[in-house]
C-alpha positions as CSV (number, residue, x, y, z in Angstrom):
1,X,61.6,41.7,-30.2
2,X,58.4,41.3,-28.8
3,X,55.1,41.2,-30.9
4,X,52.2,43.4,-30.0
5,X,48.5,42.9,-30.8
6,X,47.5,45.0,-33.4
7,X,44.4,46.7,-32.4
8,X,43.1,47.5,-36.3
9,X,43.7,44.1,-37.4
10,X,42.7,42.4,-33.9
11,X,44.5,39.0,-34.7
12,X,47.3,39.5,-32.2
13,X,51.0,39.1,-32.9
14,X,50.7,36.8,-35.8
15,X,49.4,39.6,-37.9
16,X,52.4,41.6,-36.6
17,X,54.6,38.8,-37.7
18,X,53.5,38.2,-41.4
19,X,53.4,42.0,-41.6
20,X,57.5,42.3,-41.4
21,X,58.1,39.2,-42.8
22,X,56.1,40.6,-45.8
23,X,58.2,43.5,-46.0
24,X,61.5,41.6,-45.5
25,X,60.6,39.6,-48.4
26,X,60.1,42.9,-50.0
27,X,63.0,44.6,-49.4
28,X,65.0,41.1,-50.6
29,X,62.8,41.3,-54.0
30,X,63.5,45.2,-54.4
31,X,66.8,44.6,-53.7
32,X,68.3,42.1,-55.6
33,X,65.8,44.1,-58.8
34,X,67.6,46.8,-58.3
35,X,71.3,45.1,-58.6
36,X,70.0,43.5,-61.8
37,X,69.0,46.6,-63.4
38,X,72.3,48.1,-62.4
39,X,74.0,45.8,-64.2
40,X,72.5,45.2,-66.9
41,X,72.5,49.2,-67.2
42,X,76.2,49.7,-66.5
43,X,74.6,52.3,-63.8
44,X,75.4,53.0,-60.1
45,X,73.3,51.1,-58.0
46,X,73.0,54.2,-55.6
47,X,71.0,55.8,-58.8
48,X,68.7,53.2,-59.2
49,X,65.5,54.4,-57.1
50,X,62.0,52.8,-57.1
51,X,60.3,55.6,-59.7
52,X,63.8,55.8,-61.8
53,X,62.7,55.1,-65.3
54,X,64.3,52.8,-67.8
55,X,64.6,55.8,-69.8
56,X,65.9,57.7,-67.4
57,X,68.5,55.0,-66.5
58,X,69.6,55.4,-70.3
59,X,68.4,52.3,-71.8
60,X,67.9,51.4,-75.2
61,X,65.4,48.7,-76.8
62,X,68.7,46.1,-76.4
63,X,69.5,47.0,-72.7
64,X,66.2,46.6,-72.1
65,X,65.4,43.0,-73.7
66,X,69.0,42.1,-71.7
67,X,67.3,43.1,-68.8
68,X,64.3,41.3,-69.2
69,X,66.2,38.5,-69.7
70,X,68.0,38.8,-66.8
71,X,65.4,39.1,-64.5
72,X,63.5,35.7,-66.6
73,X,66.5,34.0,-65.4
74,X,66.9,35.2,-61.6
75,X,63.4,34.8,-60.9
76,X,62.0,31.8,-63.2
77,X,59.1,33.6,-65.0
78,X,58.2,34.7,-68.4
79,X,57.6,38.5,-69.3
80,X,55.5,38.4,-72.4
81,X,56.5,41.3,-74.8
82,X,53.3,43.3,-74.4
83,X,54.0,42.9,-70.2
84,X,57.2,44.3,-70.8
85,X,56.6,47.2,-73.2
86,X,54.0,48.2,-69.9
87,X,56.7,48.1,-67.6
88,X,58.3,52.0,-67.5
89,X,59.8,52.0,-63.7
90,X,62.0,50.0,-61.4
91,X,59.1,49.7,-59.1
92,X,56.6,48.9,-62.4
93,X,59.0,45.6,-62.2
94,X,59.1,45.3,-58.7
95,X,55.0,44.9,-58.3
96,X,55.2,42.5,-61.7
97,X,57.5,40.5,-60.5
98,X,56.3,40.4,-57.1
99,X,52.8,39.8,-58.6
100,X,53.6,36.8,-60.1
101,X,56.0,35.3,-57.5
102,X,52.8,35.7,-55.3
103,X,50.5,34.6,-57.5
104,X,53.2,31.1,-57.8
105,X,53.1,30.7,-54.2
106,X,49.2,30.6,-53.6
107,X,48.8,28.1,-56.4
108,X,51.5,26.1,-54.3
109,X,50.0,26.4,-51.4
110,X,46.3,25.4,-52.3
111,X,48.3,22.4,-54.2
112,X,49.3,21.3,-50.8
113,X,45.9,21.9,-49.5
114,X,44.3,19.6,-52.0
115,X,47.0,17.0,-51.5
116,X,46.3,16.7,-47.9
117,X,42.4,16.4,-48.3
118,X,42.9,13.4,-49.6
């Protein structure tokens, strides 16, 4: 595959690059969320869609706290009650989760930064 300059960004291929890296990363998140919920929910995985609700999806108060549970485990964060009693959606998870998986690596990486000015 060869990488094109992007003529909105203007930064060349690089731009191009972190673009579908991005998104593979995404997918991978969205994915692996998805099989969680699925099993935690005894549901199909084919029925689990980005907007499905929790509701929807035929969870209860315990299905859900299993859930959240689950994805404290697979992905090393905390969801604080009041987080999760925000979260409605598959993809209200996704974009938490992603948020603070995100928000983890930029602390990292200026970490690293400050290590090496020294």
């Amino acid at each position: 595959m060869q990488l094109r300059r992007n003529p909105k960004k203007g930064k060349g291929g690089f731009d191009t690059f972190k673009g579908i890296l991005g998104r593979y990363v995404e997918m991978i998140l969205e994915r692996r969320i998805k099989d969680i919920v699925a099993e935690c929910l005894s549901v199909d995985p084919d029925g689990v869609y980005p907007d499905a609700s929790f509701e929807s999806l035929g969870a209860d108060y315990l299905d859900m706290v299993g859930l959240f549970i689950s994805l404290e485990e697979e992905f090393g964060i905390d969801i604080s009650e009041r987080d999760a009693n925000r979260l409605k959606t598959v993809k209200d998870v996704t974009w938490y989760i992603r948020c603070i998986l995100e928000s983890r690596a930029l602390k990292n990486m200026k970490r690293e930064g400050d290590a090496h000015d020294l």
